[in-house]
Every structure is written in structure tokens, then in C-alpha cells.
N, C-alpha and C positions, 0 to 999 in steps of 0.2 A: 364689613359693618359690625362692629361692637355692640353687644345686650347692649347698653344703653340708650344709646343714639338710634335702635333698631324701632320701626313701629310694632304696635301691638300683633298686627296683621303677620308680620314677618314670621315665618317656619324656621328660618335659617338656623337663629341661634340653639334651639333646642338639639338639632339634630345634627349641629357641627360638636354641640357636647358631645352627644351621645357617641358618635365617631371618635373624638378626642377619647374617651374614657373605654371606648374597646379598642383604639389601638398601642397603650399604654396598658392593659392587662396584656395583649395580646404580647407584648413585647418583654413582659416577665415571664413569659411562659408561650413560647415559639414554635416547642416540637410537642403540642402533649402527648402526655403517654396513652398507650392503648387502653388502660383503664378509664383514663378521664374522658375520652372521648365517649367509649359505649357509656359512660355512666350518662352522658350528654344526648345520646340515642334513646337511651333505656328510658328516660325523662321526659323524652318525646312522645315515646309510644306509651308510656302509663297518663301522660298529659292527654292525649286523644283517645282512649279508651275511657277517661274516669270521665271526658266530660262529652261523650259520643252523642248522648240526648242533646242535650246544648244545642253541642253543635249542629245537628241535623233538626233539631225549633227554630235555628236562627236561620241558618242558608233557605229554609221555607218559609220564615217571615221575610227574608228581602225578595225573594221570588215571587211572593206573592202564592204560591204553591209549587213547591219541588217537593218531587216522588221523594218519600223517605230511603226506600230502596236502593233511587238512584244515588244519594247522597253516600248513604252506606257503601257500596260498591264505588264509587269513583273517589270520593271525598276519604272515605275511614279506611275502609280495606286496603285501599292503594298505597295508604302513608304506612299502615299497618306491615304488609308483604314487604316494603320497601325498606323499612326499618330490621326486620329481620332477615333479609337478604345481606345487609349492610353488616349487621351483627357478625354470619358467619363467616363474613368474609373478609373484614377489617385489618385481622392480623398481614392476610396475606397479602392486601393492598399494600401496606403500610411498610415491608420488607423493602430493604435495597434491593433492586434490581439488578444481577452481574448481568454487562453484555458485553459484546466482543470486542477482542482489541488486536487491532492489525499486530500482525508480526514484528514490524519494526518499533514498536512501542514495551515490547516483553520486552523481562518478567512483570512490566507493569498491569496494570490492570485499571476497566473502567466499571463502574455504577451510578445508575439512575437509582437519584434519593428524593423522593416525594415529600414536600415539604409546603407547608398551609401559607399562603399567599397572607394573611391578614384579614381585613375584615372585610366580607364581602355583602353587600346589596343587594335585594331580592325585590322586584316589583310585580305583585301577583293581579291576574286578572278577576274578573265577576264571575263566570261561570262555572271554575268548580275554585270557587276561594281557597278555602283547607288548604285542597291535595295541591294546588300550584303556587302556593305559600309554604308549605312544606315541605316539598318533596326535592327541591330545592337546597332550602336549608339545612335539611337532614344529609344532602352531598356537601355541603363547606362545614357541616359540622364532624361529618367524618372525616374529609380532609384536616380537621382541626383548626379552621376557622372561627371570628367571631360573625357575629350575620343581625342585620339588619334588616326588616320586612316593610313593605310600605303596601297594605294591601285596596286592595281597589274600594273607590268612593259608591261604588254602585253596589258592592255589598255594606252597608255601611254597622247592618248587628252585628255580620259577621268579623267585621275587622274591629269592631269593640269587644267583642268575648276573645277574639284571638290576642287582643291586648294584654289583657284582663287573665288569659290564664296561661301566656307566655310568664308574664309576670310572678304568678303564683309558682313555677317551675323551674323558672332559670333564672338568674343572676342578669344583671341590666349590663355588665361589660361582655355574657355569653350571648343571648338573642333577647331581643327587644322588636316591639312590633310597633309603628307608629303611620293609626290611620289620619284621614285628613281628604280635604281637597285637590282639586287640580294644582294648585300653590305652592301647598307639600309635595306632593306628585313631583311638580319641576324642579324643587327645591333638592330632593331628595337625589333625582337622577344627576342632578349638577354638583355632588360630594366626590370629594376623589376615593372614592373606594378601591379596594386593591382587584375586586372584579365586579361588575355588576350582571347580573341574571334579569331581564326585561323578560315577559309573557305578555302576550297582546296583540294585537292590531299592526299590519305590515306600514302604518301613515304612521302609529306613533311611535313605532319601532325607529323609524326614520328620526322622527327627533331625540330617542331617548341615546341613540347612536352618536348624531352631534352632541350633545350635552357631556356624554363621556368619552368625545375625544379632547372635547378641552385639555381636559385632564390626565391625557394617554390612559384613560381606564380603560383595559379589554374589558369586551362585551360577550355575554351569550344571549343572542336571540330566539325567543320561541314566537314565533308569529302564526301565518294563517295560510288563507288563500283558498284556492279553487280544488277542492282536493278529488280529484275524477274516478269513478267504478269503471273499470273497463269488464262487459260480459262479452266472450268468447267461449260461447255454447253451443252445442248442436242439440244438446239433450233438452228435456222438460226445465225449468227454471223453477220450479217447487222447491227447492231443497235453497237455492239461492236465494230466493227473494226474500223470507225472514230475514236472513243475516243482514242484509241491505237494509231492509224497514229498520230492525233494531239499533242499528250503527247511523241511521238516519236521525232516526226518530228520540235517541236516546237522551234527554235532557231536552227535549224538544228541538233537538236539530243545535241546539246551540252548544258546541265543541269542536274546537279548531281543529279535530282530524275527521270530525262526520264527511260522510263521502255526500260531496258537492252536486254531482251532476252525472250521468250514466252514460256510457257510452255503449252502442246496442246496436247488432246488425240491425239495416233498414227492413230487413222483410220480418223481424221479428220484432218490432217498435211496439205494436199493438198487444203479442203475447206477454211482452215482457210490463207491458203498463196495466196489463189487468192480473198480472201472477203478482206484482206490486200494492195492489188497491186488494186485493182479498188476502193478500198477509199481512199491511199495516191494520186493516179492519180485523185482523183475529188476532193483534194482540190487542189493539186499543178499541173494544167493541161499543165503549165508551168515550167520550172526551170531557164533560163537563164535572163531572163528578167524579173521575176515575181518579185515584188514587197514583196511579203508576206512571197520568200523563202531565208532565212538567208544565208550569206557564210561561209566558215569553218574559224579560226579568222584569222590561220598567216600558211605560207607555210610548217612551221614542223609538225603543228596537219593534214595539209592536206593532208600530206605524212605521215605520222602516221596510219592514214582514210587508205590510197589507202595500205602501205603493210598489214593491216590487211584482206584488199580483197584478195590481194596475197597468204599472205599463207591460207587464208581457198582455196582457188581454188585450190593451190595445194597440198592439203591433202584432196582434195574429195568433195567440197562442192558445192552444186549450187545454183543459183541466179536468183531472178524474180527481173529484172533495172525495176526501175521506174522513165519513162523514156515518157510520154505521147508521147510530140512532138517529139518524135528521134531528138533532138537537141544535135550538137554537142559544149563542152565547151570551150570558153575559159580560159588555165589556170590558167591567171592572175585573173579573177574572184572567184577561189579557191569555187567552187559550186559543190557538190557533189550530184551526183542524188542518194536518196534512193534506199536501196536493201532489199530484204529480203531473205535471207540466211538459205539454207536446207543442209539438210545431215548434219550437224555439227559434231565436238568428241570435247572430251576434250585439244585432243593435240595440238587443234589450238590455235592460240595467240587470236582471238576473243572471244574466251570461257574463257578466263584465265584472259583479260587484259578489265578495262572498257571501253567500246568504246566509248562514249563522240562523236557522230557523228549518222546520217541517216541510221543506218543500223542496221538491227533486226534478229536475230537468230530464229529460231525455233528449241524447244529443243520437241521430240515428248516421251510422257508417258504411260503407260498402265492404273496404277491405282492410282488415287489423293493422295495417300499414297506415291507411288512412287515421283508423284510428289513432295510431301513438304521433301522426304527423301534428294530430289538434291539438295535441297535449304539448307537443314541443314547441311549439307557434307561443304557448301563453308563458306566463311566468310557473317557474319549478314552486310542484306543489308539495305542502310540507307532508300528506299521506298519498299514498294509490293503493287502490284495492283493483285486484285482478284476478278474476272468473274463468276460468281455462280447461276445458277438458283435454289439452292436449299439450304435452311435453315439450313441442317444438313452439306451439301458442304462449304459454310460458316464457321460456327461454327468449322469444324476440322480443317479446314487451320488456322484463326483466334488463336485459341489455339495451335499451333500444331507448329509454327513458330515464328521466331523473327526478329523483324525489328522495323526501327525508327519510322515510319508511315505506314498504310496504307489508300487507299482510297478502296472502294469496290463499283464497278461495274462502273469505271474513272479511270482517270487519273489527276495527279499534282494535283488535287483538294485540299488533304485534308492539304500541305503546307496555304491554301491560310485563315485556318480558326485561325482565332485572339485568339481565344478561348480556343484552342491548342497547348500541347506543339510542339516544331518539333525541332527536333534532334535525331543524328543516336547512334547505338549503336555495340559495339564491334569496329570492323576494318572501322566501318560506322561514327565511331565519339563518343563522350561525352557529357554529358551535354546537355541542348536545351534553347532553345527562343521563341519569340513570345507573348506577351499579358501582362497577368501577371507572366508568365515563365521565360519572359524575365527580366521583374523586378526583381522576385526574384532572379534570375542568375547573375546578378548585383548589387546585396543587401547583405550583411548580416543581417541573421534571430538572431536579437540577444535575447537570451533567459534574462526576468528577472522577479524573483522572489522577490514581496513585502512583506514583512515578516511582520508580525503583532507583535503589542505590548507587548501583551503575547503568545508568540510561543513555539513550540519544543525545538527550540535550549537550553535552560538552562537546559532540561532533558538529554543533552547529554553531558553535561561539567565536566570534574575531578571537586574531588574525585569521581571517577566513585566505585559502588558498585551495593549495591537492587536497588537502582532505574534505575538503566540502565539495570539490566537484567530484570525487571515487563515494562520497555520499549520494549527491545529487544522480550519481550514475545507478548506483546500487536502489533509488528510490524509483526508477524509472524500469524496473526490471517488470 
């Protein structure tokens, strides 16, 4: 459809520009140099340091209240660490790879040459906006990519100051950031971009998937799901149960690797739900006024929250509120006080649905077998966290299971290592990122083979006869 003839309504044409005009810079300039890209890095990280206030007013005006802290440590630091990991390591990414080349191919020789795909699509979600609009971008822009953002309607200041000060920083054929509706949203996933990067939800993953197969766009998916703490303890649980509260609780439960639901021998169900209730109580000895505790983002997720309490209460479940102060909420502050949830079955919507919110199931097991059998039953979750005082407990779970990460004997940690890939797998996501993961993910590995002066090749050329079968003989050795 042509600007003219387009309605007012229509996303289409702005953003089929903006693609036109990075992939026409991108095409005068294919391989940048090592200089242009960190100076493209370095642009980044003085972009999010100069405007770190900003940013951390705006992600707690569309929350309604986010920990500053929290914002800090996942939103700034994380882009921050990431951009200087990328820094020291760029040169060496960015080297031809020599790798080996069978004998019958000498004196030739082969290398992997890493080379920027074009302009790629970034679609980031509401809960940490920034870092999962960034961190992103900041891998196709070391690859040497251009990058488009389209960040979520449910943050809606934060995707106008990321507009707003992509703008002020970088060049509109380098990265450009354009918020917007659901409209935009589909409009955008439906651009043939040379990769697109989706974050979100495993239902819209599903469609942002068809929308870029039209187009043969590869995808990398970061989705969700049911992400399970296995505890295999014999010892006291005091030492464990923070890390669990904190990686629960963090952002108020709402982060796609927060550990979902606990799995816990049955004769320790009870120790483990009350070493859980007095270490979520002493970090948050507060919830209405505290500073540190996140609100839920917007009124639907926080009625989303409250019917999942509903129906486990009424199919049998019960509940230790963490609830220090017996403080009553207001609901405009959309603040939800931790729970932790016993008796559970499958038939509740808690067990079935991720909960993306404060509140922790305990799922009770007889023997560590049985536990990883629950986990295998459901769809592969994109974390697991695994609590193990014993080497052999370890080791079974570790082989025995599948997920996009784990951390062992924490939580969230092992997202935070540069070094590692991180991406879900199955109904958990595709593809990953992170370091040089990420570059690669943003690169094609292009294979080429330098043929030597006198090679192979003229032994395999008509009139084919004896000498192609003392070939074919000598290939079979």
C-alpha cells in the first residue's frame, strides 16, 4: 500500500521508510570497522549513564512504583556490564576464524568470517523495558548491524524517552526506536528484517514466529514459562530460602526467569514454607510504603495476580500472606503481598498458567526422580534453579532435565554471566544472546574455502573415467 492511498491509522509506511533508509546505509558500509562499531557501543553506554535518572523516573511512573534499585541493577547496570564485556572483546570476535580442513583439500585452507546480517528488529517487553531493548541491540550493533526497536505499549514513558534519547545519540539509519500500539507492534514484526529478536510471552511468540515466516526472517525467541526451584536438601534451608525470596520476589515476581514454583521433599513441605515466610518477611518488613518493593505494572496483570489466588483457594489450596506489618493496601497502588501456596494440583490455573507475580507454589515430591519426572511432563522451562547438597543430586538433575539455563544453588544469577549463552529452549524460546552469542546471533558465519593453486578440483572434472574412480577410491580410505 503506497503513503498515499494508506489511512491515517496505518504504521506501515513510516516504518517500511525507516527500514528502507537502514538498509541502503547498511549497504555502503557492510563490514564496519572496529572503530565504528565501539564508537556505536561507547554511545550507548554514555546514552544510559547521562540519562540514568530519566530513565529510572520513567520505568517507576509506568509501574506505578519500581524499586529504584531494582531498575538500577537490572535495567542500567546490566546494559552497562554488557557494553563493557562487548568493548573488550570485540576485536577478538570480529577475527576470521581458521578451522580445519581435511587433508584432501590441502594446501588449502578454510575460515569462518563473521559478518553483520543487515538490519535487524528488536521487540522488547514491559518488565525491564531498557535492559531487554538494549541488550539486544547492543549485540546487532557489535555484530555491525542497523537495529530497529519497537518497545512495549505497556511501558508507554519508557518507550518515549527511549525514543527521545536513541534520537539524540545515534543517527536514524544506525538505531531508531518507534513506540506505538498493538497495530505497530504487528506491523513491525511483519517487516522483513534480516533477523528479528522477539521478548515476551510463549502465545505472542507464537504469532510474532508466523509473521516472520512469511518473510523467511530467522527468529530469536525469549519467551517464559514455568520456571521450577528443585530443593534437594538434607541440611537447614536458612541459607537457601533468601536466594529463592530474592529471585522470587524481585521486581515483584514479575521476570521471565523468576523461579515459578518449588519443588520440595514431602516431609519437609512445611519447614521449607515457613524458612520461606520469615525470609521474604525480613527482606520486605514492609510492603506498602517500602521503597524496595515493586508494584504489579497495570490493573489487568493485577487482577490476573488476584484470580489466580482465587481459584487455587477454591480448589483446595492454602496460604502463608507475607504480610509483616498487617498492612492494609491501597488498590490504586496495585502492590501485592507475597504468598506462598500449599496443597496445590494441577487443575488450578496457578499450576498451568506462569505467574509472572509474588507468589510461589510448593509442589511436594517423594523422590528426586519423581521430581525431574514433573518437570519433564511439562513444556522445557526457559530457567531452573537447583538446591543440592550432594554431587550425585547435582549431576542427575543437571543431565536428567532441559532448560535454557540454570543457576545451581541461586537464583537469576546465571542470566547475568557475559560469557554465556542465555536463551530458552522448546516452548521457553530459541536461539540466545549475550557476549559473543549474541554476536554470533546477529552475524552470519560465513564459510570460505581458499582453494590452492594446485587443488582437487581438476581431478574431479569430465571426461570423468580412471582417474575419478583411484579418486573416489583414495576418498574412501
Amino acid at each position: 500500500m503506497s503513503t498515499a492511498t494508506a489511512p491515517l491509522t496505518d504504521p506501515s509506511p513510516p516504518l517500511v521508510r525507516a527500514l528502507e533508509r537502514m538498509r541502503a546505509a547498511f549497504l555502503k558500509d557492510m563490514m564496519p570497522s572496529l572503530t565504528t562499531r565501539r564508537d556505536r557501543l561507547a554511545r550507548l553506554a554514555q546514552m544510559t549513564k547521562r540519562h540514568a535518572p530519566d530513565i529510572m523516573d520513567t520505568i517507576n511512573a509506568d509501574f506505578g512504583h519500581r524499586s529504584r534499585h531494582e531498575t538500577l541493577i537490572a535495567d542500567l547496570l546490566a546494559v552497562d556490564e554488557a557494553v563493557r564485556y562487548a568493548q573488550r572483546n570485540l576485536r577478538e570476535w570480529m577475527r576470521p576464524r581458521r578451522v580445519p580442513t581435511d587433508i584432501k583439500y590441502r594446501p588449502g585452507f578454510n575460515r569462518l568470517i563473521s559478518q553483520p546480517l543487515g538490519v535487524v528488529g528488536v521487540v522488547a517487553p514491559w518488565n525491564y523495558p531498557y535492559q531487554l531493548s538494549m541488550l539486544p541491540a547492543l549485540g546487532a550493533l557489535a555484530a555491525g548491524n542497523r537495529v530497529m526497536i519497537k518497545p512495549s505499549e505497556l511501558a508507554p514513558r519508557t518507550a518515549a524517552l527511549m525514543t527521545r534519547i536513541v534520537r539524540e545519540s545515534f543517527a536514524d539509519d544506525e538505531l531508531i526506536v518507534f513506540p506505538g500500539d498493538a497495530a505497530v507492534g504487528k506491523a513491525f514484526t511483519e517487516l522483513p528484517f534480516d533477523h528479528l529478536f522477539f521478548t515476551g510471552s510463549t502465545a505472542v511468540g507464537r504469532v510474532v514466529a508466523q509473521a516472520a515466516a512469511k518473510n523467511l526472517t530467522p527468529v530469536t525467541l525469549e519467551l517464559g514459562g514455568k520456571s521450577p526451584v528443585i530443593v534437594d536438601l538434607k541440611g537447614s534451608f536458612e541459607s537457601i530460602a533468601p536466594k529463592i525470596a530474592v529471585g522470587k520476589l524481585f521486581n515483584a515476581g514479575q521476570t521471565c526467569i523468576a523461579p515459578d514454583y518449588a519443588l520440595v521433599p514431602r516431609e519437609r513441605v512445611d519447614d521449607f514454607a515457613i524458612a520461606m515466610w520469615h525470609a521474604m518477611g525480613i527482606l520486605y518488613p514492609t510492603l506498602a510504603a517500602n521503597p524496595d518493593y515493586s508494584s504489579i505494572v497495570n490493573e489487568r496483570h493485577y487482577g490476573r495476580l488476584e484470580d489466580l489466588l482465587a481459584d487455587a483457594k477454591a480448589r483446595g489450596a492454602r496460604f502463608l500472606d507475607v504480610n509483616p506489618a498487617g498492612e492494609m493496601f491501597d488498590a490504586t497502588q496495585r502492590k501485592l503481598a507475597p504468598a506462598i501456596v500449599l496443597d496445590v494440583n494441577d487443575g488450578m490455573r496457578i499450576m498451568r498458567e506462569e505467574i509472572f507475580g509474588p507468589l510461589l507454589p510448593v509442589v511436594p515430591y517423594d523422590k528426586l526422580d519423581d521430581a525431574l519426572d514433573y518437570i519433564n511432563a511439562r513444556d522445557r522451562p526457559l530457567a531452573l534453579y537447583l538446591f543440592s547438597d550432594t554431587r550425585r543430586g547435582r549431576e542427575r538433575a543437571l543431565s536428567n532435565t532441559i532448560a535454557g539455563g540454570v543457576t545451581v544453588n541461586g537464583c537469576l544469577t546465571h542470566f547475568a554471566q557475559e560469557a554465556q549463552p542465555f536463551g530458552g529452549v522448546g516452548a521457553s524460546g530459541s536461539g540466545s544472546y549475550h557476549g559473543v552469542h549474541g554476536f554470533r546471533t546477529f552475524s552470519k558465519q560465513k564459510a570460505v574455502y581458499y582453494e590452492p593453486r594446485i587443488g582437487i578440483l581438476p581431478l574431479l572434472m569430465p571426461p570423468y573415467g580412471k582417474v575419478l574412480d583411484k579418486v573416489y577410491q583414495w576418498f574412501q580410505r
